[in-house]
N, C-alpha and C positions, 0 to 999 in steps of 0.2 A: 799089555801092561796098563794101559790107559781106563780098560771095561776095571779092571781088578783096584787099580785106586779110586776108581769112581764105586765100588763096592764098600772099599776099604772106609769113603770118607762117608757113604752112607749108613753103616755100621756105625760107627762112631757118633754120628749124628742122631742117629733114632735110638740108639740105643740108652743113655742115661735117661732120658724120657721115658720110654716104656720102665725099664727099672725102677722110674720114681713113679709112675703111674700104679706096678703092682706092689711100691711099696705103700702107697696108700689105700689102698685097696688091703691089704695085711695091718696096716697100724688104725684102721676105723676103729676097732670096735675096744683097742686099748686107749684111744681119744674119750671113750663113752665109760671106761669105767676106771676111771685112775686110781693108783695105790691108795689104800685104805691106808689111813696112820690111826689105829684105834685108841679107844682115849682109855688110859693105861690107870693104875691106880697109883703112878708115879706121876703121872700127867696131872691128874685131878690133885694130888698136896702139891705139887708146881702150880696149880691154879689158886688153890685156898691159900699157899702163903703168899701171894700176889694179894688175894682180897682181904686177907688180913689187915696189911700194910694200907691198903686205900678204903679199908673199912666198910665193906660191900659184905651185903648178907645175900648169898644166892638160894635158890629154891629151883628142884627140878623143873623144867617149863618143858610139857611135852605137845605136841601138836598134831592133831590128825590131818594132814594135807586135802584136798578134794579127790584127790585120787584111791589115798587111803594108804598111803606108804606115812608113817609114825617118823614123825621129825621129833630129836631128841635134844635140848638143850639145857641153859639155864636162864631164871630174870634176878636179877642181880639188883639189888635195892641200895640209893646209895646212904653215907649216913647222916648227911645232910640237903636230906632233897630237893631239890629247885622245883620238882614238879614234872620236867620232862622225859622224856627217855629217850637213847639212840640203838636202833639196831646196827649189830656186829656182825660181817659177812666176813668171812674168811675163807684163803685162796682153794687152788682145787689140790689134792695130795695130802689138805689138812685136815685141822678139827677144830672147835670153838677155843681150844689150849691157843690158837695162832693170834688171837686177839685178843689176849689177856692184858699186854702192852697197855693198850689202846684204851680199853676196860679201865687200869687205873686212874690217869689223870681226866677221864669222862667222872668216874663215882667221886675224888674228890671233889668236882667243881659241882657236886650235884644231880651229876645225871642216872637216872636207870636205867640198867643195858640189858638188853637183850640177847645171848649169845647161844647161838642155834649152830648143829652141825647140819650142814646141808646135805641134801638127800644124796646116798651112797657114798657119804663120808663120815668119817667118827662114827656115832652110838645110831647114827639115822637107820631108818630102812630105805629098800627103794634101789630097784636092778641097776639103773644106770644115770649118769649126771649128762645134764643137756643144759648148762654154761645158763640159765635164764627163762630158757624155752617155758618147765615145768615148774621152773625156780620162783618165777615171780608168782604164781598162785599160792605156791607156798607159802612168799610173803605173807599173804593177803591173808591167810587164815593165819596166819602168826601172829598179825596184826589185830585181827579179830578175837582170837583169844587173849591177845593183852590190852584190850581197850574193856572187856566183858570183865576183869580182873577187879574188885574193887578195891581190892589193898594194893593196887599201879596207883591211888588218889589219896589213898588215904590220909599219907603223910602231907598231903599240900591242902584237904577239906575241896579238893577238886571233884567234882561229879560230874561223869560223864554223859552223855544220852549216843549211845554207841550207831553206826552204821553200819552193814557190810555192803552198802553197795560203792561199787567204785566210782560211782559218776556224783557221787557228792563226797563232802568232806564233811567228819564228825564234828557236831555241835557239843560244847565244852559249857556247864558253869559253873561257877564258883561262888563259895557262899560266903555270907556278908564279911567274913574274916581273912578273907584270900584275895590276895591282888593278884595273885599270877597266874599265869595260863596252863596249858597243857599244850609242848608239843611233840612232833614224833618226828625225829632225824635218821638217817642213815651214815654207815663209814662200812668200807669193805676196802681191799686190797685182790687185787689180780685177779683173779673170776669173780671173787667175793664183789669186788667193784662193781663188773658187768651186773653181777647179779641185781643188788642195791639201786644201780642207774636203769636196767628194766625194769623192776619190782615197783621204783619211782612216778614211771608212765604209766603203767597201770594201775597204779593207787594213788590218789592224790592228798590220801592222809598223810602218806611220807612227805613232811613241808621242803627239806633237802638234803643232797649229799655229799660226802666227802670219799672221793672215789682215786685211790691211789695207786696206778700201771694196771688200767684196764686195759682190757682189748676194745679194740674198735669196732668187729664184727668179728663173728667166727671164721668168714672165710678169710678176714686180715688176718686173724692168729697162725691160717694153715700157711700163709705165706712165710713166718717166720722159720717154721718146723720146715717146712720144705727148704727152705736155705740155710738149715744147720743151723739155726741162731745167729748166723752172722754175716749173712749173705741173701736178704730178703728178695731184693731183686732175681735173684738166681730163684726162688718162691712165686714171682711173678711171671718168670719168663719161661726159663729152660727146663724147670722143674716145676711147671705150673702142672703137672697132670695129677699130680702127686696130693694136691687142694681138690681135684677136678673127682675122684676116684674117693678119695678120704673123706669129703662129703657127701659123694654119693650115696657110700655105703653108711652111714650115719644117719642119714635122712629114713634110708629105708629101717633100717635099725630100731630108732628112735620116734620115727612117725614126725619128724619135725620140718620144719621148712629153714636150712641154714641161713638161707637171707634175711628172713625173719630175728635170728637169733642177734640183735644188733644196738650193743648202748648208744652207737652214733647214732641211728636213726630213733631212739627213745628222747636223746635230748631233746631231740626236732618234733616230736610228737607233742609232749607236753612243755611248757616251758616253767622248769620250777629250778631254785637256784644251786649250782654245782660248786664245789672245791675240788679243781680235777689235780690230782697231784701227778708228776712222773719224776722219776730215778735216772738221772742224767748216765750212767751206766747200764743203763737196764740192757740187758740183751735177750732177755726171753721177750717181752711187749716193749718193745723200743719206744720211746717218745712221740713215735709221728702217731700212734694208737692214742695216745692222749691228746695230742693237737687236732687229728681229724675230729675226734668227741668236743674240742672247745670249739673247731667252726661251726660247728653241727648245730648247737648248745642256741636254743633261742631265749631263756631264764636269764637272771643274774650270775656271773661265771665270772670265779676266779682262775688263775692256773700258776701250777709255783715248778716249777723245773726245780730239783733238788740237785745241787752241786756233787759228785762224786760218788752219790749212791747208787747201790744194784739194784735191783727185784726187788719192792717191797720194803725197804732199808731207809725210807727216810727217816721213821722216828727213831731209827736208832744213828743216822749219821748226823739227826736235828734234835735232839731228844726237849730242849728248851722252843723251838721256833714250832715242831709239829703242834705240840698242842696248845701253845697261843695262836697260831692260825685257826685252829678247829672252834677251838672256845670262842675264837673271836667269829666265825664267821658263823656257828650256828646261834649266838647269841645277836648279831644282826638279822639275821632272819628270823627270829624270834619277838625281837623288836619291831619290825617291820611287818611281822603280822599281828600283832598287841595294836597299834597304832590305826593300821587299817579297821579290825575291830571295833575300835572305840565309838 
């Protein structure tokens, strides 16, 4: 009786472990390619009567990656423009349609947006998403084709002398009629963040970002999944195999190195200034995903815990506070680099 519950209790024990182990081993490769939400041509008059209203003239903006997978978006001009422009990064399961929000109150206050579907999402091409890994060179050539753009200045008599390299920052000037500068900002939301907050360390033209329920690494995120969204510690501990298996096979997948894949360790890399937002509700990237990126963070950092909001939900549980926090903080840093300048 004694061998048979020493059986019984080892059963029990190994067993939800292995279980979670070959379920990560089965959910890898639908990690690498998540539901496409294609961008409909109900999507697109949901987009144009949004730009309507905030008075935004968009123009296809297509992109060829380094790779050579055709990034499909739009640049979005606003109708009284400050001069700068922010890129739009939106979550993973969506499309450039998820930032339109965001997009308005940027085009009134002036800004020109950038809103790209990331590769294996919306109109993009491109086998499979790797959260940043692939993402950030993307930036980079996004970046590059909107700085080579000469109607991005036009409306400010802003002239550019473009870079592609990443170890410097592009030289701006302006002609006798123009006080203002030229800068280039980021916002994303839940992968879109991650993405924006690496694309940031490896490009130093991005001056900062506003990055809302990122993850903190990929292998923090698999800790989520593995405890059902609501039990991350059980992700840590008893159902660690499930992280262990799930990246494994992704790695080889993907050619990527998961540890690599990691906005915490990007803040640490470069130090350029962050608005890290998180959703006091969030159950898919819990909040500690946002606090480990603010200790990280060696820039100027703000961080705003959103009272009662889900996923991604603070501009609509703040629809007043989001975007005077954004305006106000990309316009400090804008200030702050005018200043140094001078």
């Amino acid at each position: 009786m004694r061998r048979r519950l020493i059986r019984i209790a080892l059963i029990l024990l190994l067993f939800p472990p292995l279980l979670a182990a070959l379920a990560g081993w089965l959910v890898g490769p639908a990690y690498l390619h998540p539901i496409r939400r294609e961008l409909t041509p109900d999507l697109i008059r949901e987009a144009d009567a949004s730009l309507a209203v905030s008075g935004g003239h968009r123009e296809d903006f297509n992109v060829r990656a380094p790779d050579g997978v055709m990034l499909r978006g739009w640049k979005v001009s606003a109708p009284r423009p400050n001069g700068s422009w922010v890129l739009l990064f939106h979550g993973v399961a969506d499309n450039r349609v998820g930032v339109i929000g965001q997009s308005e109150f940027l085009l009134r206050a002036g800004y020109g947006v950038v809103m790209m579907d990331a590769r294996a999402h919306g109109a993009s091409d491109g086998p499979m998403a790797t959260y940043g890994w692939l993402e950030r060179n993307d930036t980079r050539a996004i970046i590059d084709a909107l700085v080579s753009d000469p109607s991005v200045y036009r409306a400010k008599s802003v002239t550019l002398a473009p870079s592609s390299s990443v170890n410097s920052s592009p030289s701006f000037a302006s002609s006798a009629s123009s006080t203002s500068a030229f800068h280039l900002f980021a916002l994303g939301e839940s992968m879109g963040a991650g993405i924006a907050l690496q694309s940031a360390a490896a490009d130093p033209r991005i001056e900062a970002v506003v990055a809302e329920a990122s993850f903190a690494s990929l292998r923090e995120a698999t800790y989520d999944y593995a405890g059902l969204r609501k039990y991350p510690w059980l992700g840590k501990t008893f159902f660690v195999p499930f992280s262990w298996t799930l990246l494994y096979r992704d790695e080889s997948l993907a050619g990527f190195h998961a540890a690599e894949v990691s906005p915490e360790k990007s803040v640490a890399a470069r130090a350029f200034p962050v608005l890290l937002i998180c959703d006091e509700k969030d159950v898919a990237l819990p909040c500690r995903h946002t606090e480990m990126i603010y200790a990280a963070a060696r820039g100027p950092k703000q961080l705003w815990i959103v009272p009662g909001a889900f996923h991604t939900a603070a501009l609509g549980f703040q629809p007043v506070e989001f975007p005077r926090r954004v305006l106000a903080f990309f316009a400090s840093v804008a200030s702050a680099q005018n200043s140094n300048s001078e």
